[in-house]
Backbone bond lengths (Angstrom), bond angles and torsions (degrees), N, CA, C in turn:
res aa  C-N    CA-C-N  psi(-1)  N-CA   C-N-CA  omega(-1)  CA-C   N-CA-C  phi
1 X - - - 1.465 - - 1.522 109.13 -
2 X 1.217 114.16 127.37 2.097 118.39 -166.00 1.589 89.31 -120.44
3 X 1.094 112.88 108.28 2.181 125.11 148.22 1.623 110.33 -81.03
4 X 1.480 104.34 111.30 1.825 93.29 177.03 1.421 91.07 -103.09
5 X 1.481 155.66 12.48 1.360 141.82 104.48 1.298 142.38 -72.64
6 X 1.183 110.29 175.11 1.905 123.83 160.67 1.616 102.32 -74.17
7 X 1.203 129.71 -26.21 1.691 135.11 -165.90 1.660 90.02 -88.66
8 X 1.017 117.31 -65.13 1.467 119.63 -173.50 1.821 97.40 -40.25
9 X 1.632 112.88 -99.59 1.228 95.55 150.21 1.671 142.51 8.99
10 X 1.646 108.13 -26.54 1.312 87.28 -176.05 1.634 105.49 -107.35
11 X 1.663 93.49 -23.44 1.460 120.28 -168.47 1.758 95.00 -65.75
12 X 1.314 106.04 -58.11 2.021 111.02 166.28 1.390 102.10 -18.59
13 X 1.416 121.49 -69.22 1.438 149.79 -167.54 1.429 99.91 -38.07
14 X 1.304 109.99 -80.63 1.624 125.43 -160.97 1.750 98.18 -62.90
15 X 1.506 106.89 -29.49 1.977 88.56 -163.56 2.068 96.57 -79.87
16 X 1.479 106.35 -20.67 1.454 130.73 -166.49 2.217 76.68 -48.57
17 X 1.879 98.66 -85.98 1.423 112.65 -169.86 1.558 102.16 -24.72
18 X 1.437 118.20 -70.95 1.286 132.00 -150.93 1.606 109.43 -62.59
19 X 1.257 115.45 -8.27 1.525 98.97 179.29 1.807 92.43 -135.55
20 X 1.564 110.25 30.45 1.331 115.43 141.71 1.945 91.12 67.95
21 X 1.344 122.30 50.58 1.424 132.84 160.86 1.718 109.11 -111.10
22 X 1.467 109.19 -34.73 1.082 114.06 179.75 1.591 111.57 -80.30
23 X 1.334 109.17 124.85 1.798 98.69 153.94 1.748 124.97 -116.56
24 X 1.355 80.56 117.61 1.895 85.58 -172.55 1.738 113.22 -75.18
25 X 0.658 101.39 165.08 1.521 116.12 -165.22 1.402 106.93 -60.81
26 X 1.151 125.28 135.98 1.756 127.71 -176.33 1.597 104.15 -142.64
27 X 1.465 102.89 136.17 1.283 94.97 176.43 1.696 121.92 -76.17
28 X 1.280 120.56 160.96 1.598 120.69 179.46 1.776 105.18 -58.50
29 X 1.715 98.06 146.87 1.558 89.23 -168.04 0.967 109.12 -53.66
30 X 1.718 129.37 -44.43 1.365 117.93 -170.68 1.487 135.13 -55.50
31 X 0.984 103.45 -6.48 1.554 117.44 179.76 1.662 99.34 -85.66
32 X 1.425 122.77 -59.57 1.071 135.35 -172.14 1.739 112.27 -60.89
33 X 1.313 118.40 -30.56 1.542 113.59 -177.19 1.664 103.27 -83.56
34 X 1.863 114.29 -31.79 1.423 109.98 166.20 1.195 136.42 -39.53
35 X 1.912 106.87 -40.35 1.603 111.83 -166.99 1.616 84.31 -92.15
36 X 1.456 137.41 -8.73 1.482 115.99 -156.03 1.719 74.38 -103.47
37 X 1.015 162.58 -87.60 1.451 153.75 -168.00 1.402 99.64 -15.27
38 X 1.326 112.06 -65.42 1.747 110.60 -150.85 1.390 106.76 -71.10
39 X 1.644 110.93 -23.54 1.650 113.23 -179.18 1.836 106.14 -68.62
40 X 1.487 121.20 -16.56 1.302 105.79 158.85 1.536 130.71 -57.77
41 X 1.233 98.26 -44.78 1.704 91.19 172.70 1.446 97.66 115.07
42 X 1.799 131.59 -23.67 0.829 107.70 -172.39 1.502 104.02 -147.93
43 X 1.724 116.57 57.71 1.249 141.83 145.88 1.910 119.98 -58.04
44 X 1.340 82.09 113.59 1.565 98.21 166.99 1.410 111.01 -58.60
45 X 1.416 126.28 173.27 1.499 137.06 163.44 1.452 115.15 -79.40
46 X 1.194 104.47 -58.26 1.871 105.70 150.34 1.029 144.98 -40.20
47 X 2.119 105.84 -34.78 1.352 99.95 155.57 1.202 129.32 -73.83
48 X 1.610 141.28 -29.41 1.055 147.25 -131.38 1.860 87.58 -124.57
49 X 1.521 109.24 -10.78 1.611 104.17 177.18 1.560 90.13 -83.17
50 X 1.604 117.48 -68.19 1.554 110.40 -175.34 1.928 120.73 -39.60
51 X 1.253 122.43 -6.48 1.344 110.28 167.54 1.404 107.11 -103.84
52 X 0.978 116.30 -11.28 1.778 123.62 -175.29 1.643 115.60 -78.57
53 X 2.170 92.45 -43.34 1.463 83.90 142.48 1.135 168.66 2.52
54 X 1.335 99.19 -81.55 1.664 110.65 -168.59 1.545 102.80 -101.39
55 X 1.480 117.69 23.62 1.610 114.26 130.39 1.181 129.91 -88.41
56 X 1.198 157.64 67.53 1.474 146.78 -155.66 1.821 108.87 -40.49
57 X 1.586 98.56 -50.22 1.004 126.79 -163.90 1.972 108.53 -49.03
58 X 1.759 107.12 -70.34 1.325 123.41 171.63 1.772 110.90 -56.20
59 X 1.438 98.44 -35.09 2.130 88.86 178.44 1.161 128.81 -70.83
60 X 1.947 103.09 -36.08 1.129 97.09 155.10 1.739 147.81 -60.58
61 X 1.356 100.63 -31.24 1.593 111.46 176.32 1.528 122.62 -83.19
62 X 1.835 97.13 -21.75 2.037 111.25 143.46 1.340 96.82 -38.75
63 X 0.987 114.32 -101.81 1.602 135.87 -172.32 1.302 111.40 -1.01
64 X 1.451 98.63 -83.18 1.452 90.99 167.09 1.678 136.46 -55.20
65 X 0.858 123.01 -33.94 1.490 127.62 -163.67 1.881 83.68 -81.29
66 X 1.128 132.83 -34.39 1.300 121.90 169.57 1.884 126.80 -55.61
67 X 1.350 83.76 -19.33 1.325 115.47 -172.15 1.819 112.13 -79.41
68 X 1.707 99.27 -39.95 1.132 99.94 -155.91 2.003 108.09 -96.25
69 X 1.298 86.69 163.18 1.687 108.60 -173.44 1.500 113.95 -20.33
70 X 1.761 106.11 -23.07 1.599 96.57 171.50 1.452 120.20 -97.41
71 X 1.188 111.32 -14.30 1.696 117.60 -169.86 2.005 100.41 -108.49
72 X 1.276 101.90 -6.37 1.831 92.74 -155.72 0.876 111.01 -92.26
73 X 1.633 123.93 131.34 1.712 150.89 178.52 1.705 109.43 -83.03
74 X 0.925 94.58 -174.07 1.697 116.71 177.66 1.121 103.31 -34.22
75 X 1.671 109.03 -59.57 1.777 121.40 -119.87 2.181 76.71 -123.86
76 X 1.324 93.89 164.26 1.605 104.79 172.32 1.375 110.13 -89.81
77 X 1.326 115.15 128.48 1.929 107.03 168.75 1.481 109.26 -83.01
78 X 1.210 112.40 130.16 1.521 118.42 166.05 1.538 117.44 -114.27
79 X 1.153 136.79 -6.22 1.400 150.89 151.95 1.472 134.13 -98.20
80 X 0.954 129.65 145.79 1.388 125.43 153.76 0.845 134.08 -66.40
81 X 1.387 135.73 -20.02 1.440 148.36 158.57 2.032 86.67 -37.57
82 X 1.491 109.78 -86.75 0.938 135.81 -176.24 1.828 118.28 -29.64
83 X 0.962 117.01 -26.81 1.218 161.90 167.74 1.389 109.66 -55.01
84 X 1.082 97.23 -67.85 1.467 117.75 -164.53 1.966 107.78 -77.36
85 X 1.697 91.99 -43.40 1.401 84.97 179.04 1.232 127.77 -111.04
86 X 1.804 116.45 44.52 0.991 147.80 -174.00 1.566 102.98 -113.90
87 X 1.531 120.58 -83.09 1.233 116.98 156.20 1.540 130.10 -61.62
88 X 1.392 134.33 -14.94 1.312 135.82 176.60 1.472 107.66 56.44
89 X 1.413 99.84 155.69 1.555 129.35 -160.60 1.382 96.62 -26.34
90 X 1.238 119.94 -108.45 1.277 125.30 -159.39 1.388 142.10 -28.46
91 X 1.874 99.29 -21.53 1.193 105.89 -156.45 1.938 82.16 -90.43
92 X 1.495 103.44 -43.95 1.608 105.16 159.33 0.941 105.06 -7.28
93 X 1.430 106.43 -111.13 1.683 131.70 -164.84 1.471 117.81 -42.34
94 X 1.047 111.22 -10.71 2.016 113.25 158.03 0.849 94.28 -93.11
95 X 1.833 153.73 -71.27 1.222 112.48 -139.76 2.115 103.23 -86.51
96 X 1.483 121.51 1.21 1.262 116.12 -163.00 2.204 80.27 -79.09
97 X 1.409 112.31 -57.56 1.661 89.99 171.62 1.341 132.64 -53.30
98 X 1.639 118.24 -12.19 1.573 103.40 172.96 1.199 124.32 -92.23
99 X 1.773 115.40 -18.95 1.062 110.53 153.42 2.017 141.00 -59.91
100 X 1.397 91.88 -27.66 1.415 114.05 164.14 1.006 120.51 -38.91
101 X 1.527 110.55 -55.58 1.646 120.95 -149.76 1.308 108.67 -79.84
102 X 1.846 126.30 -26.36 1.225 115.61 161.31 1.630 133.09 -68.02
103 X 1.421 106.50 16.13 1.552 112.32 155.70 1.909 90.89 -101.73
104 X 1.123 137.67 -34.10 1.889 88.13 166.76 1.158 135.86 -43.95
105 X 1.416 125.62 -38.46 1.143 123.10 -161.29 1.808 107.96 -120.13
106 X 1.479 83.25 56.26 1.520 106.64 153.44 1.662 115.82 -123.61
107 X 1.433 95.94 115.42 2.159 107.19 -177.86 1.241 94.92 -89.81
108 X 1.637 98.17 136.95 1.725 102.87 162.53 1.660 106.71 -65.20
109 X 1.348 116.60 -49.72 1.310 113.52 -165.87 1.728 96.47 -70.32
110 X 1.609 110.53 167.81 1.202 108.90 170.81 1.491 121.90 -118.01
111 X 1.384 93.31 6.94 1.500 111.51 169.83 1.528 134.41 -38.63
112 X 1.738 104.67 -50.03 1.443 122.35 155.00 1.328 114.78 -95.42
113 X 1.143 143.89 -0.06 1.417 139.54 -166.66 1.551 117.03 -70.58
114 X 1.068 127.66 19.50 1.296 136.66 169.87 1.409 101.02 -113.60
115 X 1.250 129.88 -20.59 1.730 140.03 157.35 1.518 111.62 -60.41
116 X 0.848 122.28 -56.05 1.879 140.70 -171.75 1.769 77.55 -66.33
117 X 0.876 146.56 -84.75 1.354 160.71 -105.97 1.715 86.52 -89.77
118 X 1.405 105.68 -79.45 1.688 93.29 -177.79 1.594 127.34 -43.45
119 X 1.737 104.39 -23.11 1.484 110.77 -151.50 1.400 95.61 -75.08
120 X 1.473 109.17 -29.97 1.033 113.55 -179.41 1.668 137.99 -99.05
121 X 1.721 102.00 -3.80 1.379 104.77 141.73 0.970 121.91 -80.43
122 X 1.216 133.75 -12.28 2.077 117.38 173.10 1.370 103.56 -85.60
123 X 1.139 119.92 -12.38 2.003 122.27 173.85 1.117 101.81 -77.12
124 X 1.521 142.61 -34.08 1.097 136.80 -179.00 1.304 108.48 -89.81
125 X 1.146 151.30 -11.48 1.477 166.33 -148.58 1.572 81.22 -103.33
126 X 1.949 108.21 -84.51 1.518 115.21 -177.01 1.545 128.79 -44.49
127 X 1.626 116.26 -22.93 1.304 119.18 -172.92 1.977 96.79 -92.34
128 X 1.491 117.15 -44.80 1.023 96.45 176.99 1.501 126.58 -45.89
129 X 1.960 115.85 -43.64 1.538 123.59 -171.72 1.330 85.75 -73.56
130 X 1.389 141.36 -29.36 1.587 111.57 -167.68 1.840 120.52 -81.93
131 X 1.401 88.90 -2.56 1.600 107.91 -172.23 1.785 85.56 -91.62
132 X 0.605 132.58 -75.82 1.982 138.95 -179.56 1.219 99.96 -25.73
133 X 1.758 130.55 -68.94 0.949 130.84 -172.90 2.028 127.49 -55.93
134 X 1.319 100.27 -23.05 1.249 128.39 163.27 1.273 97.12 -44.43
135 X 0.988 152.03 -13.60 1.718 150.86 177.58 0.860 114.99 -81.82
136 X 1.595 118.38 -36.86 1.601 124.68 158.85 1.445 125.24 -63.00
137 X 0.837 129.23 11.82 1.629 142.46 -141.93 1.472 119.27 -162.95
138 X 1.495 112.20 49.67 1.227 94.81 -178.88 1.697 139.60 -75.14
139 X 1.336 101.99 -3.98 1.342 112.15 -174.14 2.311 94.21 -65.86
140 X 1.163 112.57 -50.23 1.583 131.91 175.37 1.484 105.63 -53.97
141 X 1.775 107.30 136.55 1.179 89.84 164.23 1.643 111.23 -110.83
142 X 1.778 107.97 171.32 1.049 127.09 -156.33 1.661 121.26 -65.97
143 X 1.700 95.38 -41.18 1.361 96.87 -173.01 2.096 92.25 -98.50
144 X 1.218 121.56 10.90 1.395 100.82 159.88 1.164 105.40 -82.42
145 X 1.381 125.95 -52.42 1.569 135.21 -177.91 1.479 109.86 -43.35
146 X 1.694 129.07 -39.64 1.641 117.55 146.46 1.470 130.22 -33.90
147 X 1.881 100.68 -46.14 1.906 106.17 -155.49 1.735 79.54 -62.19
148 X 2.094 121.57 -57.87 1.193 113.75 -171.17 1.100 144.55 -41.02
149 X 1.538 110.16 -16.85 1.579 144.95 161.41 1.442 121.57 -44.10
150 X 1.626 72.08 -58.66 1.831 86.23 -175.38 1.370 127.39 -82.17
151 X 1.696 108.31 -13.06 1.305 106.66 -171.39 2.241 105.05 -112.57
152 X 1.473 93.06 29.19 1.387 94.70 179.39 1.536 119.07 -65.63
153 X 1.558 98.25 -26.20 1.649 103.77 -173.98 1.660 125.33 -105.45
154 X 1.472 87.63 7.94 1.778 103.52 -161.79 1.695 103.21 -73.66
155 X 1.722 117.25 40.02 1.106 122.66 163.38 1.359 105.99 -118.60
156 X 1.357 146.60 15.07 1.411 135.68 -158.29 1.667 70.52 -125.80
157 X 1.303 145.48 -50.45 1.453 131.95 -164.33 1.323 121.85 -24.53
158 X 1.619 118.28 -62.32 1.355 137.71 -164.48 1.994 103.49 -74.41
159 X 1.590 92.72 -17.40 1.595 86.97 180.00 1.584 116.59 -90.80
160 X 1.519 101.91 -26.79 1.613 105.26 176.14 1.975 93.47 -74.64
161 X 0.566 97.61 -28.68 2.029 92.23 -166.24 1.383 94.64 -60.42
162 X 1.562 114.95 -62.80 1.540 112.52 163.22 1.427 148.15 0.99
163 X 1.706 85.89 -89.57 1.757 122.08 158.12 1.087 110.38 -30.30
164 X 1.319 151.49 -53.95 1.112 148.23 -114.77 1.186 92.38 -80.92
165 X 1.940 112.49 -62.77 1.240 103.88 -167.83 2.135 113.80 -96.87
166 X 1.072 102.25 51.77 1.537 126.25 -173.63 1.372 112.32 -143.22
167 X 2.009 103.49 85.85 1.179 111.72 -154.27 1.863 121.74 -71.44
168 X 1.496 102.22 -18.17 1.699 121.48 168.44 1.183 123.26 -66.01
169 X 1.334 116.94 -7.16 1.968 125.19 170.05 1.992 79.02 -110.88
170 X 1.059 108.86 -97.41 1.601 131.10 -161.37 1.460 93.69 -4.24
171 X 0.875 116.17 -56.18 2.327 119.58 -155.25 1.491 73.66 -121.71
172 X 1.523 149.34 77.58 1.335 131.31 125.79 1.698 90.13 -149.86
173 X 1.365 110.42 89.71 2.198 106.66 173.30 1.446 112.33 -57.19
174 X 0.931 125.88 -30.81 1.383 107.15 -177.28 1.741 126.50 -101.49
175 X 1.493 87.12 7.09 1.574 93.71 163.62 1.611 92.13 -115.14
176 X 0.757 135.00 -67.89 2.093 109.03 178.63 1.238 117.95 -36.82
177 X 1.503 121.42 -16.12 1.275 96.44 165.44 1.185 135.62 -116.31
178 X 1.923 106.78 22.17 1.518 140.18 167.58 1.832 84.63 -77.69
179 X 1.062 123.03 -45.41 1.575 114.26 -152.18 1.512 102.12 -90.92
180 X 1.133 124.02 -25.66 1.609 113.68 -172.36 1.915 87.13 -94.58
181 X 1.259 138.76 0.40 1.227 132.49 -176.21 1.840 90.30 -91.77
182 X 1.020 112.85 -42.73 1.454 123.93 -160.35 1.447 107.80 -64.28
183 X 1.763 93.65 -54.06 1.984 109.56 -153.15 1.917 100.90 -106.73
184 X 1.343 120.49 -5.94 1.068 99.89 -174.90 1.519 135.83 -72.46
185 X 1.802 87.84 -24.05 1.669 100.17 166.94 1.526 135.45 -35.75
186 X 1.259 98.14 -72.67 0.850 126.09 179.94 1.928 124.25 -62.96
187 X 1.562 103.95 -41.11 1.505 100.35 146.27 1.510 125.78 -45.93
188 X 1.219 102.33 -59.04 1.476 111.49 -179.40 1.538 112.03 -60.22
189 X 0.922 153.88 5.37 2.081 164.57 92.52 1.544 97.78 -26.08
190 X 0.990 114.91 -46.95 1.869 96.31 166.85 1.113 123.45 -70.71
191 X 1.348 120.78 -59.66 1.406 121.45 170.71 1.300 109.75 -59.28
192 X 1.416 141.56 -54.54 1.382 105.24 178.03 1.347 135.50 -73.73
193 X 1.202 113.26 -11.81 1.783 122.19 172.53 1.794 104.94 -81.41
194 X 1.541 118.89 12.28 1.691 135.11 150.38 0.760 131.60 -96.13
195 X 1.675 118.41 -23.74 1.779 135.33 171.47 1.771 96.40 -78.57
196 X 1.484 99.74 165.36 1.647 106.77 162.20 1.615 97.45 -138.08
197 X 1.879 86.83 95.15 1.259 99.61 -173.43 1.881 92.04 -128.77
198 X 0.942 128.87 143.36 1.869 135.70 -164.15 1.677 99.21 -63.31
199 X 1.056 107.36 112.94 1.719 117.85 163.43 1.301 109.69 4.81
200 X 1.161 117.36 -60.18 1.888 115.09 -152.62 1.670 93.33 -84.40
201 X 1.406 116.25 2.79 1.743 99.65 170.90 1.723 105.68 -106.49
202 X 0.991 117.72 -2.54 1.678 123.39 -174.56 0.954 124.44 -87.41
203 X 1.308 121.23 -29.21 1.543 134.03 149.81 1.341 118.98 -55.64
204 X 1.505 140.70 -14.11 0.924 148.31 -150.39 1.837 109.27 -90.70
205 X 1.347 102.64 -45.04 1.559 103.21 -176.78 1.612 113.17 -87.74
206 X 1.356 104.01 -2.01 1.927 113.13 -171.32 1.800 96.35 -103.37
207 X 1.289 117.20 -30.89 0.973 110.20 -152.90 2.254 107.58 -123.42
208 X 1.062 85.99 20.27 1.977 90.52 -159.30 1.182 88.59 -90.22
209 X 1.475 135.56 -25.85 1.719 117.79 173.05 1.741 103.47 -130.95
210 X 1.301 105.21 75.75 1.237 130.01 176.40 1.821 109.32 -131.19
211 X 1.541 113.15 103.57 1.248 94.49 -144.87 2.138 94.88 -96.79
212 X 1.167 89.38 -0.23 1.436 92.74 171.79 1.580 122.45 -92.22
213 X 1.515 107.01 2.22 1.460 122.44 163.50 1.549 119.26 -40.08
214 X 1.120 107.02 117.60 1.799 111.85 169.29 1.141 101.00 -159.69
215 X 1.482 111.60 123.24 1.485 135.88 -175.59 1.801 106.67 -74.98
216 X 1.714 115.34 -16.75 0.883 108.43 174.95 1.779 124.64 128.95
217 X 1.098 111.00 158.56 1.433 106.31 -154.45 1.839 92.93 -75.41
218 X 1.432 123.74 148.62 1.561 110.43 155.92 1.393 113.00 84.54
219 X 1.545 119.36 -31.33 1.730 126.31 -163.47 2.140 84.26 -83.44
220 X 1.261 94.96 166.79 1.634 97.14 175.49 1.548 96.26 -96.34
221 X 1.517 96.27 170.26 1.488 114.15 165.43 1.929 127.90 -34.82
222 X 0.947 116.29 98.14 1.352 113.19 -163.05 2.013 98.28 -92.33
223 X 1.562 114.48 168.08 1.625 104.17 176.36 1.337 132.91 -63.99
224 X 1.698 96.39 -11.45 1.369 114.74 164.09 1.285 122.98 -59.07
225 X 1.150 98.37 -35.94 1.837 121.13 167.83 1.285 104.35 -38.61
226 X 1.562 105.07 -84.64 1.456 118.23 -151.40 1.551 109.16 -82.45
227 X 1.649 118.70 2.20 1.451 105.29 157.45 1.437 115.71 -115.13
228 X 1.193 102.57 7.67 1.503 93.92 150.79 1.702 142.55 -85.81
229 X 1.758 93.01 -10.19 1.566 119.39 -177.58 1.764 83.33 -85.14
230 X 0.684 112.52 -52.27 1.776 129.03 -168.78 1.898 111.47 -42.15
231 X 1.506 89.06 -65.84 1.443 96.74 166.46 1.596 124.72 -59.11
232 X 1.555 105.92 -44.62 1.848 100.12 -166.42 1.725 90.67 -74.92
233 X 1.381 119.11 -50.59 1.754 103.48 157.36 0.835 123.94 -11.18
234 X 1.255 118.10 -96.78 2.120 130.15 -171.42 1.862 94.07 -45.05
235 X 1.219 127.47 -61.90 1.478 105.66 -164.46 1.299 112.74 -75.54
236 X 1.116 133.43 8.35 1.754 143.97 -173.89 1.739 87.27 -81.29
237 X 1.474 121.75 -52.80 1.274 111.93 -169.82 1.701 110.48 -67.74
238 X 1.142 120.33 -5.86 1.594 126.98 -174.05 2.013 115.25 -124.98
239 X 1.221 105.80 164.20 1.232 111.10 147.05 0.781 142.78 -32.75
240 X 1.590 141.91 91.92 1.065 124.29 -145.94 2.250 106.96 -174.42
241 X 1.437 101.04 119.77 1.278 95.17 -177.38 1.715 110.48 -51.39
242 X 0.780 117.96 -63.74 1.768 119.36 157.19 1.294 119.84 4.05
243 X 1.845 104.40 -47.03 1.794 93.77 -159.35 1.381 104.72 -77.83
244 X 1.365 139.69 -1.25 1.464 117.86 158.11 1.572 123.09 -96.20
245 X 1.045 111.18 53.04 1.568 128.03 -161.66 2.118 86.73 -93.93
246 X 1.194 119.66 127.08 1.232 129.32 148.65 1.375 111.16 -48.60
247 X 1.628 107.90 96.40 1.519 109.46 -173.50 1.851 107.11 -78.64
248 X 1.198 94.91 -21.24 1.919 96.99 -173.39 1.552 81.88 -65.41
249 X 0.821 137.93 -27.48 1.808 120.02 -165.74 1.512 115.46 -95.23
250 X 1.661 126.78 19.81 1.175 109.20 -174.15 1.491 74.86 -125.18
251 X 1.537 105.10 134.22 1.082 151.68 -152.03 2.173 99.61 -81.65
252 X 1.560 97.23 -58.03 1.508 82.64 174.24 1.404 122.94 -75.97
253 X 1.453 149.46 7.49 0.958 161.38 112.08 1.838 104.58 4.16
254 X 1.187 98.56 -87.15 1.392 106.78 170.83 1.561 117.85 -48.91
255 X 1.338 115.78 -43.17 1.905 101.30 178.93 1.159 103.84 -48.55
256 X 1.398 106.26 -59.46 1.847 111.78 178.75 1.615 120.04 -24.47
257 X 1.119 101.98 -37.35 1.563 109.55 -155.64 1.826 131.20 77.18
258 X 1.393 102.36 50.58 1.722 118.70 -141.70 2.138 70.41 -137.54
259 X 1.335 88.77 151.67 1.544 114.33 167.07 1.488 103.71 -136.45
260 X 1.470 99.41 148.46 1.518 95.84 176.98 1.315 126.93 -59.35
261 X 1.551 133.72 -11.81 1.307 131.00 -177.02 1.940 109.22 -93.75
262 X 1.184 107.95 0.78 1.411 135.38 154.98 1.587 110.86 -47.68
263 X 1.332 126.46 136.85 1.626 126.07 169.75 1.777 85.34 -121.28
264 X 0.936 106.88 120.48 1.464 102.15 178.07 1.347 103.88 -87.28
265 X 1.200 117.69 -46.94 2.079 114.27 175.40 0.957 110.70 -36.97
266 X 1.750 130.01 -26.57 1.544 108.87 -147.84 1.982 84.61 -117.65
267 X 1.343 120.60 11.50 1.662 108.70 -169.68 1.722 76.13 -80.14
268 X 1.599 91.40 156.29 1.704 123.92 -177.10 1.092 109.12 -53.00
269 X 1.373 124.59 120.91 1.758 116.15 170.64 1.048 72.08 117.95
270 X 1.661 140.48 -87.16 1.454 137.24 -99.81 1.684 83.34 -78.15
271 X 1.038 136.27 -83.79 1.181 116.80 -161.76 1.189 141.73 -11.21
272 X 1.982 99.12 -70.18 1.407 122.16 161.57 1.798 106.37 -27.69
273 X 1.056 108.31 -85.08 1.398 123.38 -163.62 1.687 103.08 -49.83
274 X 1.116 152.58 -44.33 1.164 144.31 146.38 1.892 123.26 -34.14
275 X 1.153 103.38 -44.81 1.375 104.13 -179.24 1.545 105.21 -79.18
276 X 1.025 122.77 -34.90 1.600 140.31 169.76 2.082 94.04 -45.39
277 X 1.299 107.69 -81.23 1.105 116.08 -177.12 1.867 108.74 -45.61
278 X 1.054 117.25 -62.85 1.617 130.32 -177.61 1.896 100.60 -46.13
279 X 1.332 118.81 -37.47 1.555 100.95 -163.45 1.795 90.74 -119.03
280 X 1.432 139.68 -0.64 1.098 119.96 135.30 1.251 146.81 -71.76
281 X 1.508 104.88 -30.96 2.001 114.57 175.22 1.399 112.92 -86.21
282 X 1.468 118.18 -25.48 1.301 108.93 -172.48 1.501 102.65 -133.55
C-alpha cells in the first residue's frame, strides 16, 4: 500500500475507523467509570474507592502519589478510601486518568516501542511544566492542567499501531516522523471528540502546537493555554523546528502574563515545582 501524502494517509485513517479496522485509543474502564461517578456530583468515597479497587495496579500507585512530596499530610495514607478523602473527588478522578494513560502507550510489538516510549517521555516532561504553570492560573486546576499535558500527543498512538504493518513509514524514521508531525493533529480531534472529557480539555491535543492559536480577546487563560506555553518551553531547551518561532506572536504567552524576553523554566519555584510533579506522578 504507497501514500504520496499526509491526506491520503489520513483518508486510509478515517475509512480504517469507519469500517471498524481501526481501534482508537480508549481509556481503561476504571478510569472511565471514575470520571462517570464523580460527574454525578454525588459520589461517595466508598463508592469511587470500590471501583478504584478492582485495579490493584492504579490503587496502588494512588497510594503512593498520595503519599508523595506533592500530595503528603501529617499522617501516612494506607487506603484509598483515605486517599480519596484527603485529596477529594476531582483531584481523584484526574490523577486515576493520568495514571491510566500510561497503559496506552504500551505496544505489544516491539518494533516501534522506542516510539511509544519517547512520546511518552515528552508528555510527561509537558504535563509536569503544564502542572507548574497552573500557578499562574488560578481560576484552572493544577492536576487537570497535568491530565492536558499528558494527553497532547494522544494522536500519534493510532498511527504507530498502524505503521507497524506499513513497511514505507515502519523501516523509513524520517518519513514516520514527517507523518505523525503532519497527521497526528488532526487524529487526535477524533479521538477526543470519542472521549467524554469537558470541552476545554479537547482542544488540547489538536491545538497545543498551533502557533496561531488564540482562544481569544478578554476570555482567561484556558488549558490550551498552559500546554501550549508548556510545549514551546520543553522544545526551546532542544532541537527543534519550533525554536525560531516568533515568540511575541503566540498569543497564550500573553494569557499567562509571560513576555517573550521571559524564561519561564528558570522563574523561582517553577523549576522546583515541576521536578516535584515529574518524580512524584510518574
Amino acid at each position: 500500500m504507497q501514500f504520496k501524502t499526509v491526506n491520503d494517509f489520513l483518508t486510509h485513517i478515517h475509512k480504517e475507523i469507519q469500517n471498524n479496522r481501526l481501534e482508537l485509543p480508549s481509556l481503561p474502564d476504571v478510569a472511565l467509570k471514575v470520571r462517570e461517578v464523580v460527574a454525578t456530583g454525588n459520589a461517595s468515597a466508598s463508592d469511587i474507592a470500590a471501583i478504584i479497587s478492582t485495579d490493584t495496579v492504579i490503587a496502588a500507585r494512588l497510594i503512593q502519589i498520595a503519599n508523595s512530596p506533592l500530595y503528603s499530610g501529617n499522617t501516612e495514607i494506607k487506603s484509598i478510601q483515605l486517599a480519596i478523602s484527603r485529596l477529594g473527588n476531582t483531584t481523584i478522578r484526574t490523577l486515576v486518568t493520568s495514571i491510566a494513560m500510561r497503559q496506552l502507550y504500551t505496544l505489544k510489538s516491539k518494533t516501534l516501542e522506542s516510539h511509544f516510549e519517547s512520546i511518552w517521555e515528552e508528555s510527561i516532561e509537558v504535563a509536569s511544566i503544564s502542572r507548574a504553570l497552573a500557578t499562574f492560573t488560578p481560576h484552572l486546576d493544577a492536576d487537570e492542567a497535568m491530565l492536558a499535558g499528558l494527553l497532547h500527543q494522544i494522536g500519534k498512538l493510532p498511527i504507530l499501531v498502524l505503521i507497524e504493518d506499513i513497511p514505507e513509514f515502519r523501516d523509513n524514521p524520517a518519513r514516520l516522523e514527517k507523518l505523525l508531525d503532519k497527521a497526528h493533529r488532526p487524529i487526535a480531534k477524533i479521538i477526543m471528540d470519542s472521549w467524554n472529557f469537558p470541552d476545554d480539555l479537547k482542544l488540547v491535543a489538536s491545538e497545543y502546537s498551533n502557533t496561531a492559536y488564540d482562544s481569544g480577546k478578554g476570555t482567561p487563560a484556558s488549558y490550551v493555554d498552559i500546554v501550549h506555553v508548556a510545549f514551546f518551553q520543553h522544545i526551546s531547551k532542544n532541537k527543534h523546528h519550533a525554536n525560531d518561532i516568533d515568540w511575541e506572536s503566540l498569543a497564550s504567552f500573553n494569557k499567562l502574563g509571560f513576555t517573550p524576553e521571559i524564561e519561564v523554566l528558570e522563574i523561582k519555584g517553577i523549576p522546583d515545582k515541576i521536578k516535584t510533579a515529574r518524580e512524584s506522578l510518574f
